[in-house]
MINU-31910 format. One record per residue (C-alpha): chain; residue in one letter; residue number from 1; x, y, z. Coordinates in nm, 4 decimals. Each point is the difference from the previous one (the first is absolute). Layout:
REM residues N
ATOM,A,a,NUM,X,Y,Z
...
REM end
This chain:
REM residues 335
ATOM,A,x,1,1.1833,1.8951,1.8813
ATOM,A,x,2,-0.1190,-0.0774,0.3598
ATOM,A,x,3,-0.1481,-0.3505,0.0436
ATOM,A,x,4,-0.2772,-0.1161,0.2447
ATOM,A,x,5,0.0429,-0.2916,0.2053
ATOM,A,x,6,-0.1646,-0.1933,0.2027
ATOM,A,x,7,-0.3071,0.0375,-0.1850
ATOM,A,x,8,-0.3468,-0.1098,0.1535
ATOM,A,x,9,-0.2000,-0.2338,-0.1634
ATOM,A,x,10,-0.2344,-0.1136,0.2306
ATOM,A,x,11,-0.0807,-0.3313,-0.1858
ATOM,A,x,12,0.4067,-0.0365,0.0387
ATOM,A,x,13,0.0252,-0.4126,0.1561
ATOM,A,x,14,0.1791,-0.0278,0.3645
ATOM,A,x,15,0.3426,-0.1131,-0.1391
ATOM,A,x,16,0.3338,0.1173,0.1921
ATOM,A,x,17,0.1612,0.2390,-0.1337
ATOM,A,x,18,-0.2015,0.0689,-0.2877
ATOM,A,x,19,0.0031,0.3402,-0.1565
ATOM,A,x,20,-0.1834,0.1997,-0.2439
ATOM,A,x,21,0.1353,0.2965,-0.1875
ATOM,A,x,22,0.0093,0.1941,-0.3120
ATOM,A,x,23,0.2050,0.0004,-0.3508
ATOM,A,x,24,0.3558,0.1147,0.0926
ATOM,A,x,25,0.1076,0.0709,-0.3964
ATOM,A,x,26,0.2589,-0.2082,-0.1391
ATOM,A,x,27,0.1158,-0.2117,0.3015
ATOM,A,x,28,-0.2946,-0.1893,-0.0312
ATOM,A,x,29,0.0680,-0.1369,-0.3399
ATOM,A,x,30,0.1402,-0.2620,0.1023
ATOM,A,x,31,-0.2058,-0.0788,0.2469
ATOM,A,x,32,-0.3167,-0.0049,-0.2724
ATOM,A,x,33,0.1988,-0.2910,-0.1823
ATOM,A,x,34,0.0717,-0.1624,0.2762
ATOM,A,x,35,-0.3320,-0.0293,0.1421
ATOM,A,x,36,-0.1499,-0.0529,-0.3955
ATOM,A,x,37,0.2687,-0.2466,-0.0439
ATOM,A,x,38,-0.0839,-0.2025,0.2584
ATOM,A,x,39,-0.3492,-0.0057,-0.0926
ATOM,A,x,40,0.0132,-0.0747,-0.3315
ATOM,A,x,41,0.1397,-0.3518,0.0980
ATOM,A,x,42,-0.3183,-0.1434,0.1213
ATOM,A,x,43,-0.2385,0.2374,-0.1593
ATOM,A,x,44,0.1142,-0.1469,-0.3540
ATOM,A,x,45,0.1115,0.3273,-0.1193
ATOM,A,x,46,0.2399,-0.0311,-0.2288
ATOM,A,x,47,0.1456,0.3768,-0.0524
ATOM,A,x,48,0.3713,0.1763,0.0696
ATOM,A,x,49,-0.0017,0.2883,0.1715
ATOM,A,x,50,0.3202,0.1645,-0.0398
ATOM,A,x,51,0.1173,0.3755,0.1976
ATOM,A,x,52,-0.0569,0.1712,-0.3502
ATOM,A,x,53,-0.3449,-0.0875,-0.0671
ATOM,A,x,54,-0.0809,0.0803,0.3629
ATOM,A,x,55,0.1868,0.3305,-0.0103
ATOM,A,x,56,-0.1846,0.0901,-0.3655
ATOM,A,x,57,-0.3507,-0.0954,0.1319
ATOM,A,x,58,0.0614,0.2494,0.2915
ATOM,A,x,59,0.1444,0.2653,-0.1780
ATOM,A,x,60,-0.2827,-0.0171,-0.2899
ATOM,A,x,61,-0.2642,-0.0519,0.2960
ATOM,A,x,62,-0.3927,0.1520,-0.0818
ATOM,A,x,63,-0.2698,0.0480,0.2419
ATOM,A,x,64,0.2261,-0.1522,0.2936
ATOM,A,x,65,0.2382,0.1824,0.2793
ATOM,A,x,66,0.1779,-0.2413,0.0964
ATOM,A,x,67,0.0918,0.1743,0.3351
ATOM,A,x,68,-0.3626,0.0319,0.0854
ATOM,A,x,69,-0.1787,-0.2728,-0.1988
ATOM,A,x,70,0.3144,-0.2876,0.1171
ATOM,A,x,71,0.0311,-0.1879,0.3115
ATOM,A,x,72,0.2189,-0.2864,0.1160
ATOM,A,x,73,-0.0530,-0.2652,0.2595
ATOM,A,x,74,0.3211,-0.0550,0.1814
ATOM,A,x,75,0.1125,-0.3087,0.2822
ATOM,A,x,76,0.2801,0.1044,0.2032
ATOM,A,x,77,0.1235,0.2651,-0.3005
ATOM,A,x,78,-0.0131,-0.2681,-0.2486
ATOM,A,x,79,-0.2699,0.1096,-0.2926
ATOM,A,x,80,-0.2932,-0.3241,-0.0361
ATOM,A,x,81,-0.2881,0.1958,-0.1873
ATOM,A,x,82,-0.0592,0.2779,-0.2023
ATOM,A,x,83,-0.3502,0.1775,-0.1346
ATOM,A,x,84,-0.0496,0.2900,-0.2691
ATOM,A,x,85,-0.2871,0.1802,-0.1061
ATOM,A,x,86,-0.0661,0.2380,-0.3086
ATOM,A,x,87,-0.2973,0.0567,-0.2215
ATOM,A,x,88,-0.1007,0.0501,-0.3643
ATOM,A,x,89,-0.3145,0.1359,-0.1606
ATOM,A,x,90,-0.1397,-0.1875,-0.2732
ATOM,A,x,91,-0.1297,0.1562,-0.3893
ATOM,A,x,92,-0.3279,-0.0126,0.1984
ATOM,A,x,93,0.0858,0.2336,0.2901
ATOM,A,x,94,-0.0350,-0.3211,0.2663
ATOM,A,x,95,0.2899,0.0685,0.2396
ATOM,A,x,96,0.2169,-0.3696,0.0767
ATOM,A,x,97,0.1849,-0.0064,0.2992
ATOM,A,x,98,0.2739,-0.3139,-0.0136
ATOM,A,x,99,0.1113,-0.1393,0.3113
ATOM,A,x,100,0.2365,-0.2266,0.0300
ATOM,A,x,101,0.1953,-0.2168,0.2702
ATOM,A,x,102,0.2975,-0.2572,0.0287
ATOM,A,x,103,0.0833,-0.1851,0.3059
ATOM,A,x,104,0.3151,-0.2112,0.0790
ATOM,A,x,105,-0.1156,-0.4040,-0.0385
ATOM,A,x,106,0.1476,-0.0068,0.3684
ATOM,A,x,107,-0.2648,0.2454,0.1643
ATOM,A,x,108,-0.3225,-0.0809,-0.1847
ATOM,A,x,109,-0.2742,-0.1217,0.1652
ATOM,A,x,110,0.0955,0.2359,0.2713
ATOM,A,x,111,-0.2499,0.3013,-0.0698
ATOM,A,x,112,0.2568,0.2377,-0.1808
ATOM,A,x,113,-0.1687,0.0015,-0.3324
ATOM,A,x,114,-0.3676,0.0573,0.1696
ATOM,A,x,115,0.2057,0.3407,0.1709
ATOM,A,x,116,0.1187,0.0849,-0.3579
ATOM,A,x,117,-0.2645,-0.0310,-0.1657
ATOM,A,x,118,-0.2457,0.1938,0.2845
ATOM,A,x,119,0.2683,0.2676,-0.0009
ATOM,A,x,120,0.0270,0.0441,-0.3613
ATOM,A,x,121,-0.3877,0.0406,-0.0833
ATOM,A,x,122,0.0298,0.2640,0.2825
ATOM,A,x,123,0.2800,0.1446,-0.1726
ATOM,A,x,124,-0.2133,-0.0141,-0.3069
ATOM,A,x,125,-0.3066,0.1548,0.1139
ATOM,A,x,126,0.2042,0.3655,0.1192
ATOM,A,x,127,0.1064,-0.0451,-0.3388
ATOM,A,x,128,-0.3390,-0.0132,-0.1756
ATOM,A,x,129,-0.0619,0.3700,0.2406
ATOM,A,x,130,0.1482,0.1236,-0.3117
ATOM,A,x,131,-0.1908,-0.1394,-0.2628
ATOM,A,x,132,-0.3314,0.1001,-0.1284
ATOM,A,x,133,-0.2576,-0.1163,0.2433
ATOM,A,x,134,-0.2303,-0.1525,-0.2733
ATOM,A,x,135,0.2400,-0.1713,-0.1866
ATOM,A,x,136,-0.0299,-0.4061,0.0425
ATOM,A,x,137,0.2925,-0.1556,0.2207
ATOM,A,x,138,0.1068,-0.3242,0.0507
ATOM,A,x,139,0.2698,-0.1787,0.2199
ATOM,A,x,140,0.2407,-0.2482,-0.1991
ATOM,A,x,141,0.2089,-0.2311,-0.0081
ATOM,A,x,142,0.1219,-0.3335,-0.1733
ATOM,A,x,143,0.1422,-0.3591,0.0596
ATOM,A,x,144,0.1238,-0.3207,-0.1327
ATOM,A,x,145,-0.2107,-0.3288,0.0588
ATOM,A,x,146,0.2962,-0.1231,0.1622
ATOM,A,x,147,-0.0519,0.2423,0.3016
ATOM,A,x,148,-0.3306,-0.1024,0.1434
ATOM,A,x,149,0.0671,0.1667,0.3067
ATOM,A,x,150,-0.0075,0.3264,-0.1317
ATOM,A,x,151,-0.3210,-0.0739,-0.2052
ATOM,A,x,152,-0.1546,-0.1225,0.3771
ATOM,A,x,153,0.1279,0.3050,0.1296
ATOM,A,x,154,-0.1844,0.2465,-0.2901
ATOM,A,x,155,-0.2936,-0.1466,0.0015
ATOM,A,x,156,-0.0157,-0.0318,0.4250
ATOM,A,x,157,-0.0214,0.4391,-0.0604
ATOM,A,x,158,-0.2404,-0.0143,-0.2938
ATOM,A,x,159,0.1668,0.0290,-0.3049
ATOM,A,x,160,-0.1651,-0.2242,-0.2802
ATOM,A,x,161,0.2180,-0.1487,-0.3011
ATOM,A,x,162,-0.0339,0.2281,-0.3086
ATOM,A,x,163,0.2235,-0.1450,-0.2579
ATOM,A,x,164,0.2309,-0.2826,-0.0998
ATOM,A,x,165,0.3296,-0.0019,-0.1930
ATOM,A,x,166,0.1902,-0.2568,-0.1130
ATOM,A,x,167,0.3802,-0.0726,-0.0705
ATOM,A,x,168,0.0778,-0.1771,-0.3221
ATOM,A,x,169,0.2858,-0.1909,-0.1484
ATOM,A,x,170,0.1083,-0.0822,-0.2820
ATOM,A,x,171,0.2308,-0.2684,-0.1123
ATOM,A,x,172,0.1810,0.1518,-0.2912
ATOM,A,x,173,0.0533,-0.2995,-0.2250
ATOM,A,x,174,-0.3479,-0.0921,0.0173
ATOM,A,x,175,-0.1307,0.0644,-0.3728
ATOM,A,x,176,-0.1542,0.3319,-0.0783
ATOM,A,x,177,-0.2751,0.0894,-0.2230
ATOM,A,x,178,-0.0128,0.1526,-0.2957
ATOM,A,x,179,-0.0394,0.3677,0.0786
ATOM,A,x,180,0.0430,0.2510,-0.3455
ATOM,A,x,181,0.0187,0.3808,0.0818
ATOM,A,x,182,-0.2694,0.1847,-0.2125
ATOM,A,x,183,0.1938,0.1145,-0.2902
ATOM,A,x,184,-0.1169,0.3466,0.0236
ATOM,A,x,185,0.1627,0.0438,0.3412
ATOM,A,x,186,0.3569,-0.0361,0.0648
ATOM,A,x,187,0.2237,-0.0800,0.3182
ATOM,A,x,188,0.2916,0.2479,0.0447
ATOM,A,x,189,0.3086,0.0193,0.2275
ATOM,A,x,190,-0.0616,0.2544,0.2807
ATOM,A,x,191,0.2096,0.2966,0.0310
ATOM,A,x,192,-0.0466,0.3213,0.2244
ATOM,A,x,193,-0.2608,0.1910,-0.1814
ATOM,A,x,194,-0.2084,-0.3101,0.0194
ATOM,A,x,195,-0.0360,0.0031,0.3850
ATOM,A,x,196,-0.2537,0.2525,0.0188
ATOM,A,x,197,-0.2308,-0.1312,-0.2450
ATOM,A,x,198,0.0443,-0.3731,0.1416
ATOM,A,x,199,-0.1101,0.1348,0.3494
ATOM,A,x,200,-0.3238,0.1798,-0.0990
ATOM,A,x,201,-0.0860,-0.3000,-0.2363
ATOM,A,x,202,0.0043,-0.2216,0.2723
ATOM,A,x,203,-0.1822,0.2315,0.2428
ATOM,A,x,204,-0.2773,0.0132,-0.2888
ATOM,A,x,205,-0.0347,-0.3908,-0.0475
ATOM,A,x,206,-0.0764,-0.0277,0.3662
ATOM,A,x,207,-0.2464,0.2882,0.0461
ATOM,A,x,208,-0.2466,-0.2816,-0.0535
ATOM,A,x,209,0.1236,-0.2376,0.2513
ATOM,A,x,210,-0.1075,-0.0381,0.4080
ATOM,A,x,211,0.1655,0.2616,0.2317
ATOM,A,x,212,0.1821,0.1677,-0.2870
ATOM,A,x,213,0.1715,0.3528,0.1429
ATOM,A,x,214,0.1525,0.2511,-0.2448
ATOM,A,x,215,0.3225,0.0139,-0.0308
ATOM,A,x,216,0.1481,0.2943,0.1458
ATOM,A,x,217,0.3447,0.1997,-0.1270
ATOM,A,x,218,0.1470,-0.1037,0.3278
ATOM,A,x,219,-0.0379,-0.3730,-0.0639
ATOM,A,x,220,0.1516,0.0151,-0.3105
ATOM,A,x,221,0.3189,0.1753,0.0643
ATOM,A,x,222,0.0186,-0.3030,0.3173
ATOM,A,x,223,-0.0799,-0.2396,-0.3665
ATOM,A,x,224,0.3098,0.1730,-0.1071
ATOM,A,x,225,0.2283,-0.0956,0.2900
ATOM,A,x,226,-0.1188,-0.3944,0.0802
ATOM,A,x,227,0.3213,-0.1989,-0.0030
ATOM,A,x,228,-0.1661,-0.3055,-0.0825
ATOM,A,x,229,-0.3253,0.0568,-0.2133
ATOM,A,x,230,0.0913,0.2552,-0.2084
ATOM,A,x,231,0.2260,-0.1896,-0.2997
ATOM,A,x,232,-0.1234,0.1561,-0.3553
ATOM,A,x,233,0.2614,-0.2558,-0.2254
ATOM,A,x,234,-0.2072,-0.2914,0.1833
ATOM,A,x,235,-0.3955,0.1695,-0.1262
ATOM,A,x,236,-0.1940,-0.1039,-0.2888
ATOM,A,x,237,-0.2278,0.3243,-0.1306
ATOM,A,x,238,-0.2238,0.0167,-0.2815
ATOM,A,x,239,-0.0652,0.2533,-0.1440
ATOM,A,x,240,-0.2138,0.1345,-0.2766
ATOM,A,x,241,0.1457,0.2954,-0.1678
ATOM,A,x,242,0.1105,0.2492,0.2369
ATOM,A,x,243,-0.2655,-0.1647,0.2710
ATOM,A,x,244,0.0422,-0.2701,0.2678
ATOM,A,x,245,-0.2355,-0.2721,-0.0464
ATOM,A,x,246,0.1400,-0.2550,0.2944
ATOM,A,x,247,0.2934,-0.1321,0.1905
ATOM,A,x,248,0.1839,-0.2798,0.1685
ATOM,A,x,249,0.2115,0.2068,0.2548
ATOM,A,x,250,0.2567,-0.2989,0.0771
ATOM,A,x,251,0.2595,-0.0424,0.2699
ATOM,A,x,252,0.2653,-0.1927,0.1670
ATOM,A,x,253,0.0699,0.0190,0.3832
ATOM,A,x,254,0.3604,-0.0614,0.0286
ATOM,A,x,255,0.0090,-0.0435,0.3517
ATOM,A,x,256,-0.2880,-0.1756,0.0249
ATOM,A,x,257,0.1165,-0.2650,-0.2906
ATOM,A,x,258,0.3485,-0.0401,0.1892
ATOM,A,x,259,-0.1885,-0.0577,0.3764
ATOM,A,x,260,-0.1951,-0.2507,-0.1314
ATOM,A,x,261,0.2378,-0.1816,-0.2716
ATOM,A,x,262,-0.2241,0.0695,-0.3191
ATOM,A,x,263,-0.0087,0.1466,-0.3111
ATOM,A,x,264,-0.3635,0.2116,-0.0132
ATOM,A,x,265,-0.1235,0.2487,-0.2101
ATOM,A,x,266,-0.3375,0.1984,0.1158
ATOM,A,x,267,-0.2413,0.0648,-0.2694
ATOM,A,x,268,-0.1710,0.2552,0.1562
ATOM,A,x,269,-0.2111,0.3425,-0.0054
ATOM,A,x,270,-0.2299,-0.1267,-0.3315
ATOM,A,x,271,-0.2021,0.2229,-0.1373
ATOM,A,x,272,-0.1749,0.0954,-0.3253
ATOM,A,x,273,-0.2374,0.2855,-0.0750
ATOM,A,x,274,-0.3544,0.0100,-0.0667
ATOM,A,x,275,-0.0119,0.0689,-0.3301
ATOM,A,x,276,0.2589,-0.2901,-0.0842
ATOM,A,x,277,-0.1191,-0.2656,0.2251
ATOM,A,x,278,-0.1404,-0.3106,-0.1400
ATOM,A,x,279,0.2619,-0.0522,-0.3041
ATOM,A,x,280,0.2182,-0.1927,0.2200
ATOM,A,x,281,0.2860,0.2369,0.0285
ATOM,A,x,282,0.0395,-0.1046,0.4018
ATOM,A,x,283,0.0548,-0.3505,-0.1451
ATOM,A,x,284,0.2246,0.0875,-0.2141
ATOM,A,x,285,0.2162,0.1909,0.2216
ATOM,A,x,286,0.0034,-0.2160,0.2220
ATOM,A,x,287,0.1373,-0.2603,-0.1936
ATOM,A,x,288,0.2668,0.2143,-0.1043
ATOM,A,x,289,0.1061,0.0764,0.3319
ATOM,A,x,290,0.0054,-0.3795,0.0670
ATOM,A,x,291,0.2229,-0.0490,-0.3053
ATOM,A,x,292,0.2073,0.2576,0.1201
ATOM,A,x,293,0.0727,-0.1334,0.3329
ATOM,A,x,294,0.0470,-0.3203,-0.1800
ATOM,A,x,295,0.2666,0.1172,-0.2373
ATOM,A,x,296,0.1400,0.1243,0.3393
ATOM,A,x,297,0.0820,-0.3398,0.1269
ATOM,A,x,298,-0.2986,0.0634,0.2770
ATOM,A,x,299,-0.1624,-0.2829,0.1365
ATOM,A,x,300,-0.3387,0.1222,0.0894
ATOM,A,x,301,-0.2422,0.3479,-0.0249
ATOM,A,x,302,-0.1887,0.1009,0.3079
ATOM,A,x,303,-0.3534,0.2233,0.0038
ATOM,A,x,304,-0.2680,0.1306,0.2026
ATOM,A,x,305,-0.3571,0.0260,-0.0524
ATOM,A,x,306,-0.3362,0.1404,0.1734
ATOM,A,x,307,-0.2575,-0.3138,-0.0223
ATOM,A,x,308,-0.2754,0.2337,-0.0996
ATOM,A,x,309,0.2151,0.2202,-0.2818
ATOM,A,x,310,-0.2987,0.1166,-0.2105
ATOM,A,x,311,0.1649,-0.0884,-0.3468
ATOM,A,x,312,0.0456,-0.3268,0.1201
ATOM,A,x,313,0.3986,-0.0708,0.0365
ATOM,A,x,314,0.0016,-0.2729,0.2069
ATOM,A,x,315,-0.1741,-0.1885,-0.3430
ATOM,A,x,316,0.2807,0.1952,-0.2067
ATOM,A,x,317,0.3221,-0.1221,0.2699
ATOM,A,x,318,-0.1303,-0.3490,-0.0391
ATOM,A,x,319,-0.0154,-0.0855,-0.3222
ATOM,A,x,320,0.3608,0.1228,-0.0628
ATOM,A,x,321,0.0818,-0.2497,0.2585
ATOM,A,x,322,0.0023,0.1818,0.3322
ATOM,A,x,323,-0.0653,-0.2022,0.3514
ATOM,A,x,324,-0.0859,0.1133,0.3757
ATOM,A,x,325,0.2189,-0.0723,0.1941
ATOM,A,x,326,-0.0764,0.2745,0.3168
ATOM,A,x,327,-0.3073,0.1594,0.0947
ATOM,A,x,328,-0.0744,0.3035,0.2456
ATOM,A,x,329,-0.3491,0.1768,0.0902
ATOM,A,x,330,-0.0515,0.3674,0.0163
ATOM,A,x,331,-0.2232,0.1289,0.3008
ATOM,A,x,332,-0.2019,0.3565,0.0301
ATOM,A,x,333,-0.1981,0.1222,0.3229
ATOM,A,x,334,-0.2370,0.2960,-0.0171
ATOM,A,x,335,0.1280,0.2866,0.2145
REM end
């Protein structure tokens, strides 16, 4: 495929030899670790990025051309920022465009985020030419309190802080509760013909929650395929009968655990259904998970959680011993 350069972006900062230019396939996967490596250092992002995550992300890549939604800020040929756009539409039919940005440490405070970001909502808005003209649209984007340049930047071009999430840990020979399963429901091992019924489960428990989007046949064949997140011997399923009631999709990043000399497990992608919520079956596979990582010779379990989950799981996540330990802010903008 033929590649621009020397793209305009008239917000672009006076530096010599800087240069702008599009998504150039899989030469620049290294160049997207690079950059994200660096930044992760003193943005207190602790998170391995590895050539086969980037190279499944792109492959299984929705709502996002890479070649046309991609650019990269270059100094003298050497890549020192990189911005993305794609979109989503929510259960609701509101339209989200994400935008994001990362800049080298080196060449902050220099004006090449404020050109990302201005191109990218421009980038967004032929986008949205597409979309149904009555449909609510929003610009955005996220952060970690640690990068409070980036939250100056956001709110400098009117985007307002929607929603919090925190990062919790877990020691894992802190005690645990006592946490029974409901003996009318039962948790199973997973094989293949379970994957299916797992998926739409989960895309059930969250049709309640904020910004919830269907899950589409796409997304679940890229479910399929994730080299890290997708580990059925590690989840804890209950079922009752021949119906899903809730799950404790667990994992292990390998990489991740060897870059940073620890043994975690992530307790993640909780979810129970409507009609089953309120017996503590979240609680109670949750604490099996923990066992499990624990009979693992793990040293601690890692989770995420939205502040303002309507079934209250930041109450459930600490009382079975979870902590915060990072915290990031989610931003929107009315197109």
């Amino acid at each position: 495929m033929t590649t621009k350069k020397n793209l305009i972006i008239p917000e672009s900062p006076q530096i010599p030899g800087l240069n702008v230019r599009y998504f150039e396939g899989q030469a620049d996967y290294p160049n997207i670790i690079a950059v994200f490596d660096a930044c992760k250092i003193v943005d207190d992002v602790e998170y391995s990025l590895t050539l086969e995550g980037v190279k499944h992300h792109f492959d299984h890549i929705i709502n996002c051309d890479p070649f046309t939604d991609m650019i990269f800020v270059e100094v003298d040929g050497q890549a020192v920022a990189y911005g993305r756009v794609g979109w989503y539409e929510e259960s609701n039919g509101t339209h989200i465009y994400y935008t994001l940005g990362w800049v080298h440490p080196q060449w902050r405070r220099k004006g090449i985020g404020t050109a990302i970001l201005k191109h990218n909502e421009r980038r967004i808005r032929e986008i949205t030419v597409k979309h149904p003209a009555a449909a609510p649209k929003f610009f955005q984007t996220d952060h970690s309190d640690k990068q409070p340049g980036v939250a100056a930047l956001l709110k400098a071009n009117g985007y307002a802080e929607t929603r919090w999430g925190y990062e919790m840990q877990r020691p894992i020979d802190a005690p645990l509760p006592d946490a029974p399963m409901s003996e009318d429901l039962e948790v199973r091992p997973v094989d293949e013909a379970h994957y299916r019924p797992i998926w739409d489960a989960d895309n059930e428990a969250f049709r309640d929650h904020w910004g919830h989007s269907e899950r589409t046949e796409e997304e679940y064949q890229r479910w399929l395929a994730e080299p890290v997140i997708f580990t059925p011997h590690l989840w804890k399923i209950a079922w009752d009968a021949d119906e899903v009631v809730g799950m404790v999709r667990n994992f292990v990043d390998e990489d991740e655990n060897k870059e940073y000399d620890r043994k975690r497990g992530y307790t993640e992608f909780i979810s129970v259904r409507k009609p089953w919520r309120r017996r503590g079956v979240a609680r109670s596979l949750l604490v099996q998970s923990i066992e499990m990582f624990r009979e693992m010779g793990f040293e601690e379990t890692v989770l995420g959680v939205d502040t303002l989950n309507p079934n209250h799981a930041l109450n459930l996540y600490e009382g079975v011993g979870y902590q915060v330990v990072r915290k990031s802010t989610l931003y929107r903008k009315e197109l």
